[in-house]
N, C-alpha and C positions, 0 to 999 in steps of 0.2 A: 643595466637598467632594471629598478624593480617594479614588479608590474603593477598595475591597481589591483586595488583591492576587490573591484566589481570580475575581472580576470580569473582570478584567485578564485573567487566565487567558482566563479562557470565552468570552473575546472574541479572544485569539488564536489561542485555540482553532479558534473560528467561521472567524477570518480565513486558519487553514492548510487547515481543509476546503474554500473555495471554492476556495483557490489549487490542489487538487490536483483537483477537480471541473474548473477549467478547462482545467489538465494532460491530463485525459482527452481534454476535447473535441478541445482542438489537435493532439494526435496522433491522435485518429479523425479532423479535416481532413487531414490528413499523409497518413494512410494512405488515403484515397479518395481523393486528387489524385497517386497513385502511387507514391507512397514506398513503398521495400522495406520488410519491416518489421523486418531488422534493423539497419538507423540508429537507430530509435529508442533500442534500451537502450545502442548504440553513441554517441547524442550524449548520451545522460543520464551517464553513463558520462565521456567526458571533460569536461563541465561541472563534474562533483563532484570533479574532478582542478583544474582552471582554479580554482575557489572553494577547494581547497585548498592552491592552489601556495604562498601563503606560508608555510604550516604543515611544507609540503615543501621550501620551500629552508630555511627555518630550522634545521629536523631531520634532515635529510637521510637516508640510509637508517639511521640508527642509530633513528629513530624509526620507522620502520618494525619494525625486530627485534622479534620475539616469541616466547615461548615455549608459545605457542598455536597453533601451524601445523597441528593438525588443526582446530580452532576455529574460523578461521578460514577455511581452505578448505569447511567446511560451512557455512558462512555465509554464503562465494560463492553457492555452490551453488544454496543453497537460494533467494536472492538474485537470481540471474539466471536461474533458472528462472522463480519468479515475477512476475519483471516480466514475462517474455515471453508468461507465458501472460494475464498482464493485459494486454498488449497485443492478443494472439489474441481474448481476450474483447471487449474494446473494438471490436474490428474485426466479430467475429462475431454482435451480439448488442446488441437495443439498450442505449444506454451504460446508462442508471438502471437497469437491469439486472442489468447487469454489477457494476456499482458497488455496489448492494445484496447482489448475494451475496457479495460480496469483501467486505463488512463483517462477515460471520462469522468471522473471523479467532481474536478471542478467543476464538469456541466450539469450534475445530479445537484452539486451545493447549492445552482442557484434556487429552485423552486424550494430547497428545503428551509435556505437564507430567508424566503420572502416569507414563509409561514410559520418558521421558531424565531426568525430576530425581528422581524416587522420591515424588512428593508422593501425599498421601492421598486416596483417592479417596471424594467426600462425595456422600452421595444428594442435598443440594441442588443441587451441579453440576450432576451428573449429571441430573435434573429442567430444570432450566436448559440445558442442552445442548440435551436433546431438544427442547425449545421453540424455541429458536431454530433448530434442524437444520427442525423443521414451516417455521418462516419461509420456509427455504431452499429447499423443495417447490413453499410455494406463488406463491414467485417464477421458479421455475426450469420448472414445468409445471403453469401453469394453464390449460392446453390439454390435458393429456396425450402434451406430446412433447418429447421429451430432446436437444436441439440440444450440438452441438460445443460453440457458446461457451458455453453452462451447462458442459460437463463443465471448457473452460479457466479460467472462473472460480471454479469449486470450487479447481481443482487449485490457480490463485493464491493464494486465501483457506487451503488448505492448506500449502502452503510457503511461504507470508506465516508463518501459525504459526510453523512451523519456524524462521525466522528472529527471532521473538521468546524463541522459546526458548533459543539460540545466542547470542543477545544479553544474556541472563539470565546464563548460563552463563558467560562470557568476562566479564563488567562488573565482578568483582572485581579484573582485574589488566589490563585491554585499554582504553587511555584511547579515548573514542568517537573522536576524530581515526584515529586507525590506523585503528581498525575501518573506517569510512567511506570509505579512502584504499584499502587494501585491495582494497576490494569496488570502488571505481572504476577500480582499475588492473585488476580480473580483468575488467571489464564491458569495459575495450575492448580486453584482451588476445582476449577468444572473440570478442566480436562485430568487431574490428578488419578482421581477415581474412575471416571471412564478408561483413561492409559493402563489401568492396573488391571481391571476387568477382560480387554483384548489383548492383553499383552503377551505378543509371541514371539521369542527371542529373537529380536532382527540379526540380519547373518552382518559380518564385518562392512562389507560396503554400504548396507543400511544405515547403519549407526555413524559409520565414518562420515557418508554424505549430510545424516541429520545432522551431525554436529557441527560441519564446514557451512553450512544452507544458518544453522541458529547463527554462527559467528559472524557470518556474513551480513547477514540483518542488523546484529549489535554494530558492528562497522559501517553498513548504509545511513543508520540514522544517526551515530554522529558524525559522517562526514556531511550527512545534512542539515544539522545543527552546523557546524562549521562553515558550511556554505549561506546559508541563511545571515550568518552573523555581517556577511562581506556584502550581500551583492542584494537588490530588492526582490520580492517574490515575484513579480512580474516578468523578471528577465530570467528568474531558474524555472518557472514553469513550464516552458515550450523546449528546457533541455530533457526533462523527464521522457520525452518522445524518443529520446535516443536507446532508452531500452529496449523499444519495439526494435529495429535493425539489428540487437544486440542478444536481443532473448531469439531472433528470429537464426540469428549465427548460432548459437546454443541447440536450437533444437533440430537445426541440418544437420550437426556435426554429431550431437549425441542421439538424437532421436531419429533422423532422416526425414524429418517434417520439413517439404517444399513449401515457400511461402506462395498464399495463391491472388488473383490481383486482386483479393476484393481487401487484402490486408493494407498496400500502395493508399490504394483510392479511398480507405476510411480513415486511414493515420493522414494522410493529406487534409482531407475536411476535417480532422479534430485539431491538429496542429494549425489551422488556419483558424477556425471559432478561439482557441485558447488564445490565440496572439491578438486575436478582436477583442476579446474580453480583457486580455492587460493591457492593451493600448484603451481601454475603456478605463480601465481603473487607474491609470496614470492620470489621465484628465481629469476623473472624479468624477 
């Protein structure tokens, strides 16, 4: 029996969350065996450049030209920002943590939807926001104390939004190759120069882990291209939650990081706002 296509999905789905859960971990090995930390969006950076060299000598800069060049510079932007501050977070913080708050992404999109695309602002959202913003609380201080890496992984999970927005925004005339090539050629235009400035020979497992953590990334996003082609965005969003249980195995076994219950009790209220808000966007 072959399965549907919507199956298919939810399973590529699954298979791009673990690969960007391992993503994490290999670059928090990276960065505690010394690596600067900016190689990291510096090798992720030109791997996405290497993966897209045939598309670049094909096209050469004429496929590049756009008539987007503010679009896309905000897209950089917002783009290498957040990776870096996912990397601060990952480094500062333990990883299911991290990971967990950085999964409020879609809740940051709505306020930024209603004030760059003009969209209507619905008290179910709005309801739904705040539920999921609680999640974020009671992941971020269930202690009552507000560490750096909560503030870097908010910021990520914030201009993560921003980049989904930008990517809304541009998708009617920006084929995703550009887009992508773009954004790999400004990741090692900044971090190029900085990487070369700190650069102190990372020992073997450094480099081995940055290199398995880049590949892994090229591997998550197109199994999530792949996933996306099968199944609606509504029914892959609430599987991205399974990173959390998954980064949270990762960082018992390599880090000894016990998860604590305010991790339960906030991925619960995110995963419960997110399935409000695609049972929202089904209806329309």
């Amino acid at each position: 029996m072959t399965p549907s296509p919507a199956l298919v999905g939810l399973g590529l789905m699954l298979a791009s969350t673990t690969a960007f859960a391992g993503m994490g971990a290999c670059f928090r090995l990276a960065i505690q065996d010394g690596l600067p930390l900016p190689l990291v969006p510096f090798a992720r950076g030109a791997f996405t450049l290497l993966i897209l060299s045939p598309w670049l000598l094909r096209h050469g800069v004429p496929g590049l030209a756009t008539r987007r060049p503010s679009g896309h510079a905000l897209r950089c932007a917002a783009g290498i920002a957040s990776f870096m501050l996912y990397i601060l977070a990952i480094a500062w913080m333990p990883l299911a943590d991290a990971v967990a708050i950085m999964q409020a992404k879609p809740l940051w999109a709505l306020p930024l939807a209603v004030l760059l695309l003009g969209e209507r602002l619905r008290r179910d959202r709005v309801l739904a926001a705040l539920l999921g913003f609680a999640g974020v609380l009671a992941i971020a201080r269930p202690d009552g104390a507000l560490s750096l890496g909560t503030v870097a992984a908010v910021g990520s999970g914030v201009t993560g939004a921003l980049v989904m927005i930008t990517l809304k925004r541009m998708s009617g005339t920006e084929p995703p190759a550009r887009v992508v090539a773009w954004y790999g050629i400004a990741s090692v235009l900044v971090w190029g120069p900085v990487s070369a400035w700190v650069w102190d020979g990372p020992s073997g497992l450094a480099l081995a882990c940055l290199l398995a953590g880049s590949a892994l990334a090229v591997l998550g996003d197109m199994l999530l291209q792949l996933a996306s082609r099968r199944a609606e965005v509504g029914l892959l969003a609430p599987i991205e939650y399974a990173g959390i249980p998954i980064s949270a195995g990762f960082g018992l076994m390599l880090f000894g990081e016990a998860p604590g219950w305010g991790l339960g009790l906030g991925t619960a209220l995110m995963l419960a706002a997110t399935l409000w808000l695609a049972r929202g966007a089904r209806r329309g």
